[in-house]
Each structure stands twice: as C-alpha cells, then as structure tokens.
C-alpha positions as CSV (number, residue, x, y, z in Angstrom):
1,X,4.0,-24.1,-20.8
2,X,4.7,-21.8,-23.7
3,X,6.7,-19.1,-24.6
4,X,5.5,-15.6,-25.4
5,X,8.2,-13.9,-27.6
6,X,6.5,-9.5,-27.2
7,X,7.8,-5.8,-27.6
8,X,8.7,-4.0,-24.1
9,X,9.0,-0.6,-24.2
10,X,12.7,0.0,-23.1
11,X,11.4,2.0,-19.8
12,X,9.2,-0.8,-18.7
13,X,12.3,-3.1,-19.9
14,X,14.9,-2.1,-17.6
15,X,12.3,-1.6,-14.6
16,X,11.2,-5.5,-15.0
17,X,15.0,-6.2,-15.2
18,X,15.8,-4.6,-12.3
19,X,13.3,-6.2,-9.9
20,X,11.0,-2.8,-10.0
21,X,8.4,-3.9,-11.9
22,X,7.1,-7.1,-11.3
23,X,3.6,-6.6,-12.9
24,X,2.2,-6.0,-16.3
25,X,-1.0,-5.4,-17.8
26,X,-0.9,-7.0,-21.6
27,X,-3.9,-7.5,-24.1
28,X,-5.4,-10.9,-23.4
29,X,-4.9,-12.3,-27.1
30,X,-2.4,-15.1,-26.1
31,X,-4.0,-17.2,-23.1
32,X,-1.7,-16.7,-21.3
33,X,-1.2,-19.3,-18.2
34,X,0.7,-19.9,-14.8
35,X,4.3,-21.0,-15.4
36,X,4.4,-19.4,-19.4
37,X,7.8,-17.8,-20.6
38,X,7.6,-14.1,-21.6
39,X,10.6,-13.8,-23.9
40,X,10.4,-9.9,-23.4
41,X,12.4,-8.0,-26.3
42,X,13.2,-4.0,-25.4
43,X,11.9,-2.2,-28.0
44,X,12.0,1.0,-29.8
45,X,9.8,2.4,-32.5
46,X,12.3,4.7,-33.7
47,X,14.5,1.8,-35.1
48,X,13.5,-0.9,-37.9
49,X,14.3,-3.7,-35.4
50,X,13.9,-5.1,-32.0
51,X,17.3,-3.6,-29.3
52,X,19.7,-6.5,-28.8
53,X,18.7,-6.8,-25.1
54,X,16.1,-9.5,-24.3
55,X,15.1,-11.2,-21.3
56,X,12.7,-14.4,-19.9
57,X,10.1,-13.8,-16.9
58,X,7.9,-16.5,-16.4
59,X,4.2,-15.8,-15.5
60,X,3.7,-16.5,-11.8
61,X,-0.4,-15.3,-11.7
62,X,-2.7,-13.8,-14.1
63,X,-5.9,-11.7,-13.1
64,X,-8.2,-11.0,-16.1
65,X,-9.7,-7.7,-16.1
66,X,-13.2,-7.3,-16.6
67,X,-13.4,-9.7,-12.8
68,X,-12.9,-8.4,-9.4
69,X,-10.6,-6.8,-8.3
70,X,-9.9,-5.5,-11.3
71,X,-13.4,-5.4,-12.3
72,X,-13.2,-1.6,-13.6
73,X,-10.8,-2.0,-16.0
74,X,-12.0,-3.1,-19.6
75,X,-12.1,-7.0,-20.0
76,X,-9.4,-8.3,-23.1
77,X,-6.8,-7.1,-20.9
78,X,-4.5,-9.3,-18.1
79,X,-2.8,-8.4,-15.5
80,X,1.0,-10.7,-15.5
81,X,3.0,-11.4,-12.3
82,X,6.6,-12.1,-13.1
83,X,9.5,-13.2,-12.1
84,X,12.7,-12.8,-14.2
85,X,14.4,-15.4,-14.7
86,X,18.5,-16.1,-14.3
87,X,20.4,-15.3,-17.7
C-alpha cells in the first residue's frame, strides 16, 4: 500500500467529500494499486499554495484505459474507485 499525496480541483474536492463523486480518471504515472491512499489536497491555481482542506480515499478498483470497457479513451490514463475514508 502507498500513499498518493495529488492536487484536486476544489469542485471535484468537495463532490468526493461529500459521497458524489466516487470515481476519478487520473494520469497513470504512479501505479497505482487496490487498497492505495490518495491523500487528496483541494487545490487552487490562483493561490501560491495547496487550500488547508485535505482528505484520504483509498483506491477500491482501477480500470486502465486504453482496455475494455474503457477501451476508447486514450491509454496513460486510470480510472480510481474511491472510498473516503473517516477523518
């Protein structure tokens, strides 16, 4: 198991954090497996560092693109089931 500290866009933040969004497609670049920690940190570019607000989801499948079903969308990208984890 690892843990993936990455940007969220603060939309996409508060949607994961709220149970609305339990999906993401993220660039492939970090192998990521079954039972990883995403260390998600709301973001926004307009200030010089990361919002104070973070939180852990941990990876619950993966499904690479590029591979049915997700076969027409370009390969290097991953689509991330999550669940958020208690604080």
């Amino acid at each position: 198991m690892r843990i993936h500290e990455l940007k969220s866009w603060a939309g996409e933040f508060y949607l994961i954090r709220n149970g609305e969004k339990r999906a993401t497609l993220r660039v492939d670049d970090r192998a990521f497996k079954v039972g990883d920690i995403l260390d998600l940190r709301e973001f926004n570019p307009e200030l010089p560092e990361y919002e104070r607000l973070h939180l852990h989801a941990q990876i619950t499948h993966t499904q690479r693109c590029g591979e049915p079903p997700l076969d027409e969308l370009p390969e290097g990208w991953v689509m991330l089931s999550l669940h958020v984890l208690p604080a």
